[in-house]
C-alpha positions in Angstrom: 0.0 0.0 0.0 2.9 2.3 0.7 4.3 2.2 -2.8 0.8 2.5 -4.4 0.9 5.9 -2.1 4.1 7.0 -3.3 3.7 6.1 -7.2 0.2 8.2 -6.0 2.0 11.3 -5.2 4.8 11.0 -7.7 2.2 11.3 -11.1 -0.3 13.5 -8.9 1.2 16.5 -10.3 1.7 15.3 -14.0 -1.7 14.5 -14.4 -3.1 18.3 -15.1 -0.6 18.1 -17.9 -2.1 14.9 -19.5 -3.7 15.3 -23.1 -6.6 13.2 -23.2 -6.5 11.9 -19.9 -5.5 9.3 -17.4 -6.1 5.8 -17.3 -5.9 3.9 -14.2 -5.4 -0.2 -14.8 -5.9 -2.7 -11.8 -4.9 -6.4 -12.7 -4.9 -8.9 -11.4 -3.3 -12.8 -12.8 -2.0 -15.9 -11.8 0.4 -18.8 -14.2 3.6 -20.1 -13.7 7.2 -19.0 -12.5 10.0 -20.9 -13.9 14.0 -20.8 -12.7 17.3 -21.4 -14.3 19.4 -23.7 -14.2 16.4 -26.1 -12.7 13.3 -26.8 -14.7 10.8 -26.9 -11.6 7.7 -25.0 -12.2 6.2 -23.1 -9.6 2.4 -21.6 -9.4 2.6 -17.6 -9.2 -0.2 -15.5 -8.5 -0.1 -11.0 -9.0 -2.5 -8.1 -8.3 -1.3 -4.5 -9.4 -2.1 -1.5 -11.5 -0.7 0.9 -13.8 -1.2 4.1 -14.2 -1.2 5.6 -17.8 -1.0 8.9 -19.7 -1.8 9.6 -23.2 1.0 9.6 -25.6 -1.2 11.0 -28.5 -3.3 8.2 -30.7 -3.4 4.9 -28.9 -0.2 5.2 -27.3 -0.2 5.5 -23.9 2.8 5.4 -20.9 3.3 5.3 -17.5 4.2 3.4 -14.3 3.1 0.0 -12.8 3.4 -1.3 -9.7 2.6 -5.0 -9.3 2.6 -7.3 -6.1 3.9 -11.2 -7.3 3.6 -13.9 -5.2 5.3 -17.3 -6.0 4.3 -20.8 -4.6 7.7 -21.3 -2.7 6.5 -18.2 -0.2 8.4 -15.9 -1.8 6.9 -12.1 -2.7 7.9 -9.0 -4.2 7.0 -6.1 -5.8 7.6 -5.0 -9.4 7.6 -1.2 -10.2 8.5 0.1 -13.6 7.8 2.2 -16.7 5.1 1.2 -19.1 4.8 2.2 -22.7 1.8 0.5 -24.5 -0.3 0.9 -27.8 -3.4 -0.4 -29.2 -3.6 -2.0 -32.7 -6.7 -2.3 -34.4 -9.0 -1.6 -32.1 -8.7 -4.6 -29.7 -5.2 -5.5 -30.2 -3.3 -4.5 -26.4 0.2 -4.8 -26.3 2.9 -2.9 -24.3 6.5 -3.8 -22.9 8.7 -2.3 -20.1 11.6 -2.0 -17.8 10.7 -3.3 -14.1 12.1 -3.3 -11.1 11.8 -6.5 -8.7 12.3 -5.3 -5.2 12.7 -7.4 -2.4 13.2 -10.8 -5.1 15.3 -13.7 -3.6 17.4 -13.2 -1.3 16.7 -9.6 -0.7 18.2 -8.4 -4.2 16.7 -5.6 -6.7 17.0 -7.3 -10.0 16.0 -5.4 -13.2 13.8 -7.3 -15.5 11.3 -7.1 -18.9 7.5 -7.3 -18.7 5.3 -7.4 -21.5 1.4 -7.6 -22.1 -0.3 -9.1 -25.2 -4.3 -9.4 -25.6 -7.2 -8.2 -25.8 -9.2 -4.9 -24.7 -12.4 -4.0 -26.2 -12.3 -0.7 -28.4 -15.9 0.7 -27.2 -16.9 4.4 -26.1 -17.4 3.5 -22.4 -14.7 4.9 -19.9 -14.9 1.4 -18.6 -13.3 -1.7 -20.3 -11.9 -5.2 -19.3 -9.3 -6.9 -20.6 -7.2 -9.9 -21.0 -3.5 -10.4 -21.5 -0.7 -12.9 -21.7 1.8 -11.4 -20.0 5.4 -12.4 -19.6 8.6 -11.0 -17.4 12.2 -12.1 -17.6 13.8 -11.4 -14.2 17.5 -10.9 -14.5 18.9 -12.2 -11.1 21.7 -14.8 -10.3 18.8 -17.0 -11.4 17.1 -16.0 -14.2 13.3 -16.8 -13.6 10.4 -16.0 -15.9 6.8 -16.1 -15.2 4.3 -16.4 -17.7 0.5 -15.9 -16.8 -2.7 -14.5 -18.1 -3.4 -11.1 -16.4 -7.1 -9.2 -16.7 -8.8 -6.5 -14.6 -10.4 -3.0 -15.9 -9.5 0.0 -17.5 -10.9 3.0 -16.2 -10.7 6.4 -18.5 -10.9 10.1 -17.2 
């Protein structure tokens, strides 16, 4: 919660500047988590949202923050920058440099997310949506986690 304040205060004062608006994004996902050099699978589960600014068309960017939690008891927090656009219509995609705080063995690796799926292109300020998303944690380690992520999209 502390970290959803702080990202809070940090874009508070951009957001008068935004062309078109903000968009927040809650998600929320669960899949699999997957370490090198073993091939052990472990379930992972996430709940986070991004917050977005209008980049001019159907380009948007901004920051997520994102709470993962893997089978093995292990949790952390993912906080990055977020660019993402919309192809025809209904087409979501968007990639991004994270930060995984607190990761194993109290390390900040630096890592890759990116989002593909679906979001429906209709008038309403309110959408859902549905993505495959993917991030490459580089640690002593490497792990990936793949999952499917949805939630909302609210407009303003």
């Amino acid at each position: 919660m502390k970290y959803l304040t702080l990202l809070l205060l940090i874009l508070i004062p951009t957001l008068s500047f935004a062309e078109g608006g903000v968009t927040v994004r809650p998600h929320i996902g669960i899949g699999t988590a997957e370490s090198t050099p073993t091939t052990d699978s472990e379930s992972a589960q996430h709940l986070g949202m991004r917050l977005l600014l209008n980049a001019g068309g159907t380009k948007k960017y901004g920051l997520e923050l994102t709470q993962f939690e893997v089978d093995g008891g292990e949790r952390f927090n993912a906080i990055g920058i977020v660019i993402e656009q919309k192809k025809w219509g209904w087409f979501n995609m968007s990639i991004g440099t994270v930060g995984y705080f607190s990761h194993s063995k109290n390390t900040n690796p630096i890592g890759l997310m990116t989002n593909l799926g679906w979001e429906p292109d209709n008038k309403h300020s309110l959408k859902p949506f549905i993505t495959y998303r993917a991030d490459l944690i580089f640690a002593e380690h490497n792990q990936t986690i793949h999952s499917i992520s949805s939630g909302l999209t609210f407009s303003f």
